[in-house]
matplotlib code that plots the C-alpha trace (Angstrom):
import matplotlib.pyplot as plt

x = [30.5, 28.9, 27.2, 25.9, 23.3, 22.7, 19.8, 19.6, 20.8, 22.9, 26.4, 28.6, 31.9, 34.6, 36.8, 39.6, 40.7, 44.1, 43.6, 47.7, 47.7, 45.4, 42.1, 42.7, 39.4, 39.7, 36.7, 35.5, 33.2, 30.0, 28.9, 25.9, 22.4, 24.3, 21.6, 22.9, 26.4, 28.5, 31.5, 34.0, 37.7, 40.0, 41.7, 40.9, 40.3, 36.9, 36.2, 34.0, 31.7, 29.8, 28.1, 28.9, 32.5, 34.5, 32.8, 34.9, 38.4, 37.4, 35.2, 32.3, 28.6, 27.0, 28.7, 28.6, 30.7, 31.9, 33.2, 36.2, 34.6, 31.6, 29.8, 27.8, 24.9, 22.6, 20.0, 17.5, 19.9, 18.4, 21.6, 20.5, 23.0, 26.4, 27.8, 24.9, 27.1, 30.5, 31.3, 34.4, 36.0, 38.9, 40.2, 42.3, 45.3, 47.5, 47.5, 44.4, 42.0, 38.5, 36.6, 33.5, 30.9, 28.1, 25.5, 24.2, 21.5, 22.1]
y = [119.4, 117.7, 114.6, 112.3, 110.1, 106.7, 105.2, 101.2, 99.4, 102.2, 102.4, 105.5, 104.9, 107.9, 107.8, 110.0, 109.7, 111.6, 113.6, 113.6, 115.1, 117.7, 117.1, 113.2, 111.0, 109.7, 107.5, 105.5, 103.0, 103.7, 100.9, 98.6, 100.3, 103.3, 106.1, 109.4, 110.9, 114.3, 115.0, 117.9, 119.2, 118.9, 121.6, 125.3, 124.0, 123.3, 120.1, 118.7, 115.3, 112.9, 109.6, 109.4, 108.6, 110.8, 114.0, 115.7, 115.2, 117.5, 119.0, 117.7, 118.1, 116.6, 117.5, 119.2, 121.9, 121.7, 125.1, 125.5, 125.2, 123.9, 120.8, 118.4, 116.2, 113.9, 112.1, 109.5, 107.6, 104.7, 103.3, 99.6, 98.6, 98.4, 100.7, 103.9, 103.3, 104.9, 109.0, 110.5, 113.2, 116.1, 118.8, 121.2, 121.5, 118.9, 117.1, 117.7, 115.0, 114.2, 113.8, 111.0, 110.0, 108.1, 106.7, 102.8, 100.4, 96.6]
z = [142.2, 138.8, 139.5, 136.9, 137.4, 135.2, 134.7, 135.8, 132.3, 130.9, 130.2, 129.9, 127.7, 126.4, 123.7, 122.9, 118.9, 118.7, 114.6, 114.5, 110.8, 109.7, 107.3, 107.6, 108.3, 111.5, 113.0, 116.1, 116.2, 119.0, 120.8, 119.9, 121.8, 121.6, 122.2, 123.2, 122.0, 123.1, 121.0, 121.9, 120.7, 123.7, 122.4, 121.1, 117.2, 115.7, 114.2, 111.7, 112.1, 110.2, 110.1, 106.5, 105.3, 102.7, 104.3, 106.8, 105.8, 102.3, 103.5, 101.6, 103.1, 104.4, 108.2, 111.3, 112.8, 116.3, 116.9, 119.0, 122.7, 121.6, 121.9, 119.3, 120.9, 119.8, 121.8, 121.1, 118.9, 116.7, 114.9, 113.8, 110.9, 112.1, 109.5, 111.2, 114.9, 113.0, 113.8, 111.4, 112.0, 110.9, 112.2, 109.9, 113.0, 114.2, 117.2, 118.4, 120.3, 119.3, 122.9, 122.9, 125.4, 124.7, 126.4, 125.7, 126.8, 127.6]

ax = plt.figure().add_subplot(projection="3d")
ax.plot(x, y, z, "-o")
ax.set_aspect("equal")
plt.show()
């Protein structure tokens, strides 16, 4: 059994962005104190991810490569501006879901 433990002040919240149609933009906003992120395919398809917009649906660097399986982590977040707390994201087949957890302080 997998047991998480949170820290006193720390919220855990997951997101699951449906990417319907292939190399579209798709994005989610992260929550405000956000400082940790793990982002996933549900299914067997890689992905690509970046803070930036007009990057991933392209594919136009800068972005990151989630290969199919794999996960993409960050920790020690310092977003500030609102626009720094938005991830976007493509995937080049249909119907797959972009999985999200991040990690916040109050």
């Amino acid at each position: 059994m997998s047991r998480a433990k949170i820290m006193a002040g720390r919220t855990i919240t997951c997101h699951q962005v449906d990417m319907a149609v292939i190399n579209t933009e798709y994005s989610q906003e992260l929550t405000q104190g956000t400082v940790g992120v793990v982002i996933q395919c549900s299914t067997a398809h890689a992905m690509r991810v970046s803070f930036e917009t007009g990057k991933v649906a392209g594919p136009t660097s800068p972005y990151w490569i989630v290969k199919s399986g794999d996960k993409l982590m960050f920790r020690g977040l310092l977003l500030l501006e609102e626009d720094q707390r938005i991830l976007y994201f493509a995937c080049a087949n249909a119907g797959s879901d972009c999985m999200i957890i991040e990690t916040s302080v109050s």
